[in-house]
C-alpha positions in Angstrom: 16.7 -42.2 -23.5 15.9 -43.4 -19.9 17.1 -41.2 -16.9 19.1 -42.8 -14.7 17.8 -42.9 -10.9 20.8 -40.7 -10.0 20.1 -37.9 -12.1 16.3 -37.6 -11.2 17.4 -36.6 -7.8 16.1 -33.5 -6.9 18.8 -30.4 -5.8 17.9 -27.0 -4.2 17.2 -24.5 -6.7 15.2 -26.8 -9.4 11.6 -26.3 -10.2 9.1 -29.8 -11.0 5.9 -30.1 -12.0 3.6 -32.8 -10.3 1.5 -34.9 -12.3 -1.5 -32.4 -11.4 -0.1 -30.1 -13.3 1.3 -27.3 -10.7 5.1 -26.1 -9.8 7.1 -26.6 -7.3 10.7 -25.3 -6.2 12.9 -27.5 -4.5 14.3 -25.6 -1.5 16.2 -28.8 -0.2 17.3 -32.3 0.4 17.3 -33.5 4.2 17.9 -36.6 6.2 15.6 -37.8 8.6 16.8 -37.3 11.8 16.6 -40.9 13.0 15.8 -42.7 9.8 18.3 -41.1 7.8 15.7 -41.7 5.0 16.2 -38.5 2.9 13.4 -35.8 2.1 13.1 -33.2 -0.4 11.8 -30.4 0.7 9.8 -28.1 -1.6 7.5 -25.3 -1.7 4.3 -24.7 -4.1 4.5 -21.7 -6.7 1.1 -21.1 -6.1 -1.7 -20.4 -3.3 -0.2 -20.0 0.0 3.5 -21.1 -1.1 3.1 -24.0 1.6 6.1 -25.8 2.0 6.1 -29.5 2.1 8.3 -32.5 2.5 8.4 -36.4 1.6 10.9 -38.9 0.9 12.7 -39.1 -2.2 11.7 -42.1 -3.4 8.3 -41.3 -4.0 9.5 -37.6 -5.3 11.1 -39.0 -8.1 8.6 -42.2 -8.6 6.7 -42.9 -11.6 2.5 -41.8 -11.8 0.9 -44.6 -10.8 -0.9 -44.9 -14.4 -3.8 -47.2 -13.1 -4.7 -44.9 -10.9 -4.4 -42.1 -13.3 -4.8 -43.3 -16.6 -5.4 -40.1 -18.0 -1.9 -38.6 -17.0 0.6 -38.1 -19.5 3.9 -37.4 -17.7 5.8 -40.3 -16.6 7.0 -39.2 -13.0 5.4 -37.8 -10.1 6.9 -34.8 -10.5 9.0 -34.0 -13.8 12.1 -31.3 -13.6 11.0 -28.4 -15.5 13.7 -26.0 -17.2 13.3 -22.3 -17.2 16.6 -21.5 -19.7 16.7 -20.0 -22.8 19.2 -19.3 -25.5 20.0 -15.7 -23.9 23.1 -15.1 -21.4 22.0 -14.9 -18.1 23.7 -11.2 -18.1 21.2 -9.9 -20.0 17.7 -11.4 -19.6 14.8 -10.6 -22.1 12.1 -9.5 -20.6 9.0 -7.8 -21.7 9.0 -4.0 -20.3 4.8 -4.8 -20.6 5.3 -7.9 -18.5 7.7 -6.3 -16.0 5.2 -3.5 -15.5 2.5 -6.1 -14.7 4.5 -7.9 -12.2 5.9 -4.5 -10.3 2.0 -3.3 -10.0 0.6 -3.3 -7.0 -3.3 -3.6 -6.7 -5.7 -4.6 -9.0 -6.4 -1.2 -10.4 -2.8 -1.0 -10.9 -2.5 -4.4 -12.7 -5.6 -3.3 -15.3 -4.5 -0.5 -16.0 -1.1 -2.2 -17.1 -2.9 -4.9 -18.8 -5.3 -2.2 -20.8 -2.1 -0.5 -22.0 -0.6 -4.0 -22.7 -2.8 -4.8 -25.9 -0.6 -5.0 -29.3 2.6 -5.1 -27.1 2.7 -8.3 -25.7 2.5 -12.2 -26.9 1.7 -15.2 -26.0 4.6 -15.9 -24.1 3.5 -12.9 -21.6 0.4 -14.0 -21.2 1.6 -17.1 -19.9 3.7 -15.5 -17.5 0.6 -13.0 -16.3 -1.6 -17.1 -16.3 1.2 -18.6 -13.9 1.6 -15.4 -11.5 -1.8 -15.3 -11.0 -2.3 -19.0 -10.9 -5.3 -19.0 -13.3 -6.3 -21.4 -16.1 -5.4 -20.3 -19.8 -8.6 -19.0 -21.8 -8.6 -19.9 -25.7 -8.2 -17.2 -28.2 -6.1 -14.7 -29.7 -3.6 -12.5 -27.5 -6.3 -9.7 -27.4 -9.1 -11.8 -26.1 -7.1 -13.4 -23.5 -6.0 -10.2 -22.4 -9.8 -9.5 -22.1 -10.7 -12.7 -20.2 -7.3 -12.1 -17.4 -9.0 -8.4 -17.2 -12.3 -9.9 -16.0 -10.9 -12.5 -14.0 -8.8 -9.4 -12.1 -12.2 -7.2 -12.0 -14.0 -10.1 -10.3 -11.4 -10.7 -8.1 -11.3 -6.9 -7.2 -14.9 -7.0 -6.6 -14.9 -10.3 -4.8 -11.8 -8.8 -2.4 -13.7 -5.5 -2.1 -17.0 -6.8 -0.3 -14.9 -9.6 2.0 -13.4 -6.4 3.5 -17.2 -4.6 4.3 
């Protein structure tokens, strides 16, 4: 069923996904100040967290599929749920996960990930993937876990001599 143009518009609070493939929070929509054109402001869930604003017509416009033909979704940027079938008063989160997302440092965050193996799934890992804003490696649980460890060790070591 095709969305109505009304209901694509963007409200505070909502996440997207651009065409490229990264998230996005909506923070809010503004008018232009002599335009009166309205904006949706946004800000990446990745990098730097920049914050950026354009109008909402080309928000919620289709991908222009000549220019991409490769590119599957049909708008720019596609609204993204985050719900599940639990009540909001008591959210399901992995005491693994949770551990990986309070530590702070990478010696901290290996040795959370060591002690994650046979505790955590698939569903983690994707967490740990989109905190740390790193592709997803192929495998199993356990060798995935093994690949986000190296990618965290050569980070450490990459961090490590920048400071010297």
């Amino acid at each position: 069923m095709e969305q109505k143009k009304e209901d694509r518009i963007p409200k505070p609070g909502e996440f997207y996904r651009h065409f490229k493939n990264k998230l996005y929070q909506v923070a809010a929509v503004a008018e232009h100040t002599e335009t009166g054109e309205q904006l949706v402001v946004y800000q990446a869930l990745y990098g730097d967290y920049r914050v950026y604003a354009r109008p909402v017509s080309m928000f919620i416009s289709e991908v222009d599929h000549e220019k991409y033909p490769d590119v599957k979704q049909k708008y720019r940027f596609q609204r993204v749920s985050f719900e599940s079938d639990v009540p909001e008063a008591e959210p399901q989160i992995n005491p693994w996960l949770e551990r990986f997302l309070d530590a702070e440092g990478y010696d901290k965050q290996l040795e959370v990930l060591n002690q994650m193996r046979g505790k955590v799934g698939q569903k983690e890992l994707d967490s740990i993937y989109l905190v740390l804003d790193i592709q997803q490696s192929a495998g199993d649980v356990d060798s995935q876990l093994r690949q986000i460890m190296k990618h965290l060790e050569m980070r450490k070591r990459y961090d490590g001599s920048r400071l010297r």
